[in-house]
GUKE-614665 format. One record per atom (N, C-alpha, C): residue number from 1; atom name; y, z, x. Coordinates in steps of 0.1 Angstrom, whole numbers. Atoms other than C-alpha are relative to their C-alpha. Example, Ala and Ser with C-alpha at 12.3 -4.5 7.8 and 13.67 -1.06 7.14 Angstrom:
+--------+-------+-------+-------+-------+
| drenpa | torza |     Y |     Z |     X |
+--------+-------+-------+-------+-------+
|      1 |     N |   -12 |     0 |     9 |
|      1 |    CA |   -45 |    78 |   123 |
|      1 |     C |    12 |     0 |     9 |
|      2 |     N |   -11 |     0 |    -9 |
|      2 |    CA |   -11 |    71 |   137 |
|      2 |     C |    11 |     8 |    -8 |
+--------+-------+-------+-------+-------+
***
This chain:
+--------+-------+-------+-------+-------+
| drenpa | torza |     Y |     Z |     X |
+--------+-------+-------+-------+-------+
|      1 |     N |    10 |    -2 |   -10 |
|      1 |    CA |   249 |   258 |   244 |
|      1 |     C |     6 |     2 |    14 |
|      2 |     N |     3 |    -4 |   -13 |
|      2 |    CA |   255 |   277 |   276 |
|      2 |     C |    -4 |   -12 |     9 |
|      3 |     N |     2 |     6 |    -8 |
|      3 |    CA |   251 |   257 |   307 |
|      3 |     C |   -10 |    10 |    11 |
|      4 |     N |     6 |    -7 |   -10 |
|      4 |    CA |   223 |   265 |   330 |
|      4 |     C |    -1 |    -4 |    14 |
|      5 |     N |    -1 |    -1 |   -19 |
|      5 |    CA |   225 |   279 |   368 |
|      5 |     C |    -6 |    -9 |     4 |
|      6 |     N |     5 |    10 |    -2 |
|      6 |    CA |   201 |   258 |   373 |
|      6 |     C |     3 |   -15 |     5 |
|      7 |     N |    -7 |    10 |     2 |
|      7 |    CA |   219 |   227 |   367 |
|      7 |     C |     7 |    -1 |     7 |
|      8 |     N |    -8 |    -4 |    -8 |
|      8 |    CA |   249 |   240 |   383 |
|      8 |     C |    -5 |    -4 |    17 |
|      9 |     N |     1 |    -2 |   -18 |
|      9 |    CA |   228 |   245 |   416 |
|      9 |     C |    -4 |   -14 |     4 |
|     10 |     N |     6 |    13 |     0 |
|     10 |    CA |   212 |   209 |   409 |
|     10 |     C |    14 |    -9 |     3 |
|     11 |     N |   -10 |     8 |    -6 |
|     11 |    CA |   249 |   190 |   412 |
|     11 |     C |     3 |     3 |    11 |
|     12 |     N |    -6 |     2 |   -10 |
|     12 |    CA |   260 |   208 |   438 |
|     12 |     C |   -12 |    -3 |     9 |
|     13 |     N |    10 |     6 |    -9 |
|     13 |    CA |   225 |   201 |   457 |
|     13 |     C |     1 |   -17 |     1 |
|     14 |     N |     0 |    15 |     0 |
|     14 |    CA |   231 |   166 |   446 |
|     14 |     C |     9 |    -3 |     7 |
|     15 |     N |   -14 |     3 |    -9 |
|     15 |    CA |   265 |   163 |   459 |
|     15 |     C |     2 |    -1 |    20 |
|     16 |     N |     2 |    -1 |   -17 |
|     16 |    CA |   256 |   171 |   495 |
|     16 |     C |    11 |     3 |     5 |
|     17 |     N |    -8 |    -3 |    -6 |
|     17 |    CA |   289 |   191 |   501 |
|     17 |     C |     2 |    16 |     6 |
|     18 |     N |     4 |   -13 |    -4 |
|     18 |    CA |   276 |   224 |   513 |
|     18 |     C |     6 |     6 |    -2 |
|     19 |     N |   -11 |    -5 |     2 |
|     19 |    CA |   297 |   250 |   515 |
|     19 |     C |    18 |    -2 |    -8 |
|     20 |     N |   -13 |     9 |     2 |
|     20 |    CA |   328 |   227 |   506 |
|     20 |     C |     1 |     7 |   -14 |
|     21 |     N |     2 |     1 |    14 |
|     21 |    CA |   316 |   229 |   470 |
|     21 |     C |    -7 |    14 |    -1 |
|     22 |     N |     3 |   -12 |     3 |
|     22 |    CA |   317 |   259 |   452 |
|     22 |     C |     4 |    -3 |   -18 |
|     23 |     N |     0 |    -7 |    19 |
|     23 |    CA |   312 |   273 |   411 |
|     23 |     C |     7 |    11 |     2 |
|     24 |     N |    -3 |   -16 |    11 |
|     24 |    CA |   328 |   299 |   392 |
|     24 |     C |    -5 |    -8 |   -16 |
|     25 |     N |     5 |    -7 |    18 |
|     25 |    CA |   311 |   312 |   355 |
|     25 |     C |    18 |     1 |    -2 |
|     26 |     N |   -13 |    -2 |     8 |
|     26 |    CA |   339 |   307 |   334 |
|     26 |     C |    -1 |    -7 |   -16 |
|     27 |     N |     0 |     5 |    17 |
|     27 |    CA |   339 |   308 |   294 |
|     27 |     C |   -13 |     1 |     1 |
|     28 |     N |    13 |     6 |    -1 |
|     28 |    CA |   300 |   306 |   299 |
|     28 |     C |    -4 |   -13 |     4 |
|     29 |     N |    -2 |    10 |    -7 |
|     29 |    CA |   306 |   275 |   313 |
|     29 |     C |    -1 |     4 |    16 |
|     30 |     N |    -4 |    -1 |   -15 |
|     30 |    CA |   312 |   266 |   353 |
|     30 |     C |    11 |   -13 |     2 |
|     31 |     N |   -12 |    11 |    -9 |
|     31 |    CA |   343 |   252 |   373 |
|     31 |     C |   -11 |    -4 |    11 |
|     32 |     N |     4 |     5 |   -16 |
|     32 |    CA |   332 |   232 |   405 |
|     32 |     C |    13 |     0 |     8 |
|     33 |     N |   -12 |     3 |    -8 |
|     33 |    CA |   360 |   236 |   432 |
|     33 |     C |    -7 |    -5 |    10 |
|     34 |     N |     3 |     7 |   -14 |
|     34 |    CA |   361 |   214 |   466 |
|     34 |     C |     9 |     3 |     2 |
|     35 |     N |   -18 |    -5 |    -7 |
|     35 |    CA |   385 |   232 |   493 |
|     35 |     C |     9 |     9 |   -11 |
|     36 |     N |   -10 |   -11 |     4 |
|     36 |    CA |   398 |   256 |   469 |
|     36 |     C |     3 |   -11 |   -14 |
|     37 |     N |    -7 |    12 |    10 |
|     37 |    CA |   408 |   224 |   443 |
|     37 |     C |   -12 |     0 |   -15 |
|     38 |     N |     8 |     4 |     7 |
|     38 |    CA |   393 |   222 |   408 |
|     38 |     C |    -7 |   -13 |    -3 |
|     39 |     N |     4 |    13 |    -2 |
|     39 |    CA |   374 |   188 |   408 |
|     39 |     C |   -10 |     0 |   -13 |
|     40 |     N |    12 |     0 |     2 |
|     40 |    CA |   346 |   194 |   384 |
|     40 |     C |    -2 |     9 |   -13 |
|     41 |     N |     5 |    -9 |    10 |
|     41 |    CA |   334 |   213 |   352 |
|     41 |     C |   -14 |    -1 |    -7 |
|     42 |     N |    15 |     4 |     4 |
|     42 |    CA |   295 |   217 |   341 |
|     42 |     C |     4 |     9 |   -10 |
|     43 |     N |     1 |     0 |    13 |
|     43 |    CA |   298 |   221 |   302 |
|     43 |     C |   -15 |    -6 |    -9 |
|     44 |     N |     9 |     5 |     5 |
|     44 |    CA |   265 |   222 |   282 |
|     44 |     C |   -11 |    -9 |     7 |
|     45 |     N |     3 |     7 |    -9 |
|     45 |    CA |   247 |   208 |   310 |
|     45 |     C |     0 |   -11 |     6 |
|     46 |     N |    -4 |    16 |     2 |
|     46 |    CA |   267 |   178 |   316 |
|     46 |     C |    15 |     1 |    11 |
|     47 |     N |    -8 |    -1 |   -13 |
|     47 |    CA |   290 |   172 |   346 |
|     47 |     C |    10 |    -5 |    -7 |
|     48 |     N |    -8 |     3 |     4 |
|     48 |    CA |   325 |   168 |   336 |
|     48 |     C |    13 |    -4 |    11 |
|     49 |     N |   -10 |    -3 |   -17 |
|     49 |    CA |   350 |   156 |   364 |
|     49 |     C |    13 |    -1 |    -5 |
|     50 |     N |   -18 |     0 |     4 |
|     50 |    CA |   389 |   158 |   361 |
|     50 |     C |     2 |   -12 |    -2 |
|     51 |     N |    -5 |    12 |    -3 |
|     51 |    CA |   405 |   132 |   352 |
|     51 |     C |     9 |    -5 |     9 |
|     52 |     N |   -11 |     4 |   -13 |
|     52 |    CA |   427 |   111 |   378 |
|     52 |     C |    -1 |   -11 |     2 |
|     53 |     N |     1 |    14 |    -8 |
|     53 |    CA |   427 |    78 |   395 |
|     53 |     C |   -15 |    -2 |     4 |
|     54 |     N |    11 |    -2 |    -3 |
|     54 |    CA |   396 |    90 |   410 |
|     54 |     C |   -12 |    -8 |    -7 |
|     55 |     N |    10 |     2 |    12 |
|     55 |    CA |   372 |    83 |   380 |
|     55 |     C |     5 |   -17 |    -3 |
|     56 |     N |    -1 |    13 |     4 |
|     56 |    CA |   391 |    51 |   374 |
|     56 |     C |     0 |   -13 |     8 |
|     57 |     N |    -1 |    14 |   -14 |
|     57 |    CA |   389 |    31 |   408 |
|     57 |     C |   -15 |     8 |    -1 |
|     58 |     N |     9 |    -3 |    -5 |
|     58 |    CA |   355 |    47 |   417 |
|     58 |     C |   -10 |    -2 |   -12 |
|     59 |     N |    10 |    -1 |     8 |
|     59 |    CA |   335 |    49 |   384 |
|     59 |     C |     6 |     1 |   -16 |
|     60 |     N |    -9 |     0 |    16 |
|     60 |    CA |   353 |    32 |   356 |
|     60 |     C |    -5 |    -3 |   -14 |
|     61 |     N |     8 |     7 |     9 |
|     61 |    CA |   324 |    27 |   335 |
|     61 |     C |    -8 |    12 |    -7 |
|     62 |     N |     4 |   -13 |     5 |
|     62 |    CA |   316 |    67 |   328 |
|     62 |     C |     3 |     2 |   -14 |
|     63 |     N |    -2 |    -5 |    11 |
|     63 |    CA |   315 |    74 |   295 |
|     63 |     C |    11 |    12 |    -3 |
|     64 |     N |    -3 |   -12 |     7 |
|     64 |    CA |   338 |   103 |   280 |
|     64 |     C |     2 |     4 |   -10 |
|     65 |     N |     0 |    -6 |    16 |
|     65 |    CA |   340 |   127 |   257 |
|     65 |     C |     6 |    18 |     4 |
|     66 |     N |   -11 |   -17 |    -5 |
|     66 |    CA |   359 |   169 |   258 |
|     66 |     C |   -14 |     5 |     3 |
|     67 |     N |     6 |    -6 |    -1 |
|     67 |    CA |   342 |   188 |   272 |
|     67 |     C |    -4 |    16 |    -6 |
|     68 |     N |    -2 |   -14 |    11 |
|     68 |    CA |   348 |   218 |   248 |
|     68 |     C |    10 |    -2 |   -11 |
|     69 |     N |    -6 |     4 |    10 |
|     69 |    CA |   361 |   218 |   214 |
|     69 |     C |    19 |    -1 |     1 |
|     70 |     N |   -10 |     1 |     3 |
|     70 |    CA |   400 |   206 |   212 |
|     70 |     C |     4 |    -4 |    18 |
|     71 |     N |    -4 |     6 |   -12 |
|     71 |    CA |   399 |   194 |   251 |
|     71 |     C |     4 |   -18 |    -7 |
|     72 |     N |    -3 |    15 |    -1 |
|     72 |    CA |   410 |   159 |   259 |
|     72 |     C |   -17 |    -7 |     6 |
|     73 |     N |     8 |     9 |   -10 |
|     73 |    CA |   387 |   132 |   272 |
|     73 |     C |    -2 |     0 |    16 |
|     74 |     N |     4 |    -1 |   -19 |
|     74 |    CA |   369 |   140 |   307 |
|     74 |     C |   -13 |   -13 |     8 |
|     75 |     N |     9 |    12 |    -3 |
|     75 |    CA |   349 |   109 |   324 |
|     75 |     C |   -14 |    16 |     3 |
|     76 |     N |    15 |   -12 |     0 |
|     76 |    CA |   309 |   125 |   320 |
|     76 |     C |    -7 |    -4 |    13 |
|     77 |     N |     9 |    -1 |   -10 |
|     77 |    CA |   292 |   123 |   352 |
|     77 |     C |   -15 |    -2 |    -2 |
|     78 |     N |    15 |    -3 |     0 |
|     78 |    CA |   256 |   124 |   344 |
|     78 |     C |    -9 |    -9 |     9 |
|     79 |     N |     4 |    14 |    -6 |
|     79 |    CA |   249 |    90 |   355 |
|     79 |     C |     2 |     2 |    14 |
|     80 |     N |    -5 |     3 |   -17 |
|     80 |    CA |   259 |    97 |   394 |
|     80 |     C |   -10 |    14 |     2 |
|     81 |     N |     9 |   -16 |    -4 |
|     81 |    CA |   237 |   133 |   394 |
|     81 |     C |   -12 |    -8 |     8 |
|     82 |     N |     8 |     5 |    -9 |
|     82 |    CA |   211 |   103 |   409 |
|     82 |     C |     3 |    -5 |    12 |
|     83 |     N |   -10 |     6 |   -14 |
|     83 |    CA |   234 |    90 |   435 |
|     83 |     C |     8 |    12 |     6 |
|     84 |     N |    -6 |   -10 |    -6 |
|     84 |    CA |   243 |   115 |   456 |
|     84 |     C |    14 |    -4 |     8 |
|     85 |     N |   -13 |     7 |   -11 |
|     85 |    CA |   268 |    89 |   479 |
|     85 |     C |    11 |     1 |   -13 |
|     86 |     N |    -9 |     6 |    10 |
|     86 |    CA |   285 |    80 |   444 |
|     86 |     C |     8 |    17 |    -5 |
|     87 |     N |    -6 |   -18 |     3 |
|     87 |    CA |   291 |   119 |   433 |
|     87 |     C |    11 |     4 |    10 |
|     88 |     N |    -7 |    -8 |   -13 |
|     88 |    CA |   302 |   128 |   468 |
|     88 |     C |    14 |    -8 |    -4 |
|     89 |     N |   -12 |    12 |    -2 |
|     89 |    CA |   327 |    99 |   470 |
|     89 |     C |    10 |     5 |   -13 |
|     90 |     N |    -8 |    -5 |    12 |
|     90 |    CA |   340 |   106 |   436 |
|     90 |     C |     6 |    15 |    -2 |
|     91 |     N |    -8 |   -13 |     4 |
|     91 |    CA |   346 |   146 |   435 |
|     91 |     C |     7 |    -4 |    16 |
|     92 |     N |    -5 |    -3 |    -8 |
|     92 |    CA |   355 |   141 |   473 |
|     92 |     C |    15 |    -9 |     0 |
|     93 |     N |   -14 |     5 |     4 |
|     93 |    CA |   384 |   116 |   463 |
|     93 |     C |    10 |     5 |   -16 |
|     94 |     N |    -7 |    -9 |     6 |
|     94 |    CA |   393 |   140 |   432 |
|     94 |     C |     3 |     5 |     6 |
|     95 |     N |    -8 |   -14 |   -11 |
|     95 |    CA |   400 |   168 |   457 |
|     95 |     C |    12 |    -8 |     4 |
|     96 |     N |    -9 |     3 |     1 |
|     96 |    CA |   423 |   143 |   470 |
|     96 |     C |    11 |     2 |    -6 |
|     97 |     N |    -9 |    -3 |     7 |
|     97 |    CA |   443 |   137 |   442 |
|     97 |     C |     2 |    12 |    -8 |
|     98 |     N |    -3 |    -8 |     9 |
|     98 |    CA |   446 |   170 |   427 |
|     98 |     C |     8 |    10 |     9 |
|     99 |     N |   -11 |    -4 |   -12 |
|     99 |    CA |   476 |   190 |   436 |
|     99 |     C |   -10 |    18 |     7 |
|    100 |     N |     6 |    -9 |    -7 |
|    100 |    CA |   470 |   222 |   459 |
|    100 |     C |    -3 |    12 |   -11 |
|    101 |     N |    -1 |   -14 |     9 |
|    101 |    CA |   463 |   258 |   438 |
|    101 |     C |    13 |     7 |     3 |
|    102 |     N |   -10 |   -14 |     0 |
|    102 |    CA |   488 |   280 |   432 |
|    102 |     C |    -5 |    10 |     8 |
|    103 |     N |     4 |   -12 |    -5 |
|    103 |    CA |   489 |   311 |   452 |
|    103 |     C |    -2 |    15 |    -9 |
|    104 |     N |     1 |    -8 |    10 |
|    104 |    CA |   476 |   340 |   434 |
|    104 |     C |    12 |     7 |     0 |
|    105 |     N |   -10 |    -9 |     1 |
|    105 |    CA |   505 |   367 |   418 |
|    105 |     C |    -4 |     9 |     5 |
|    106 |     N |     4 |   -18 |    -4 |
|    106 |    CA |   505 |   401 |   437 |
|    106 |     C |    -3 |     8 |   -13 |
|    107 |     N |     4 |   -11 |    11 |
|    107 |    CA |   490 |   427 |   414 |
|    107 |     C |    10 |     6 |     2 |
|    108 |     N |    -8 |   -10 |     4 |
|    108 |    CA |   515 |   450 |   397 |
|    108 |     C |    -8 |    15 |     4 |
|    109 |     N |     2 |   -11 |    -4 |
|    109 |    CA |   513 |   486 |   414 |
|    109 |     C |     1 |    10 |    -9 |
|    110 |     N |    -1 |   -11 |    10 |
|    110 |    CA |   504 |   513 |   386 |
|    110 |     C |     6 |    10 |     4 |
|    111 |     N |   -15 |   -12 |     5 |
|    111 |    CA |   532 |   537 |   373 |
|    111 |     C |    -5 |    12 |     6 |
|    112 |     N |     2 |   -15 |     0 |
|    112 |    CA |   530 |   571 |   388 |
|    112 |     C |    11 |     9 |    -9 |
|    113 |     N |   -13 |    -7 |    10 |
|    113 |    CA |   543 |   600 |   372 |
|    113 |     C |     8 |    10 |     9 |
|    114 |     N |    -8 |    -7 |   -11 |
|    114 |    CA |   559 |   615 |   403 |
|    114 |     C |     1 |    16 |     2 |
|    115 |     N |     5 |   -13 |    -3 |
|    115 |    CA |   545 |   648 |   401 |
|    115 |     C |   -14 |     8 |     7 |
|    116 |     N |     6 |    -4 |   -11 |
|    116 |    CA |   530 |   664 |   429 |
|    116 |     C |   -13 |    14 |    -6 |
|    117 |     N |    10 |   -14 |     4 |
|    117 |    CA |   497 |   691 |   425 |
|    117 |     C |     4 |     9 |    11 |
+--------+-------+-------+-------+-------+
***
């Protein structure tokens, strides 16, 4: 099961990080980044946050389980979608620890065939 927009627009409303916090559709799923950083994944309508230190000092009592078949264990969020301070705190100290993004690779410039009309 698909994850619905809905949902999606419902954490990050809950989160209270406006702008900060952004989705991408990916797989039929959604990423959550904060600052450019992945912090977050909504799978099957169910907040999945990275794992890290984050989840384990802030909210070490989350359940987990993969969030897609042959993942590892991701602490489940659901429980904090009512606590807006607890969400914030938690993806905003993921962002922390997660290292910066890579910079994208330049696109390769397609082959001409070097003949003029």
């Amino acid at each position: 099961m698909a994850t619905d927009r809905d949902f999606v627009d419902y954490v990050s409303e809950q989160a209270g990080l406006g702008a900060r916090l952004s989705s991408r559709r990916m797989f039929g799923e959604y990423a959550f980044y904060l600052d450019g950083k992945v912090v977050a994944f909504a799978c099957d309508n169910s907040l999945f946050v990275k794992p890290s230190a984050a989840a384990e000092e802030l909210a070490p009592d989350l359940p987990r389980r993969p969030p897609y078949p042959g993942a590892k264990d991701y602490p489940v969020a659901d429980e904090l979608l009512d606590d807006g301070e607890a969400l914030r705190r938690l993806l905003l100290r993921t962002a922390e620890l997660m290292p910066a993004p890579k910079p994208a690779r330049p696109r390769a410039k397609p082959a001409t065939t070097g003949r003029k009309r």
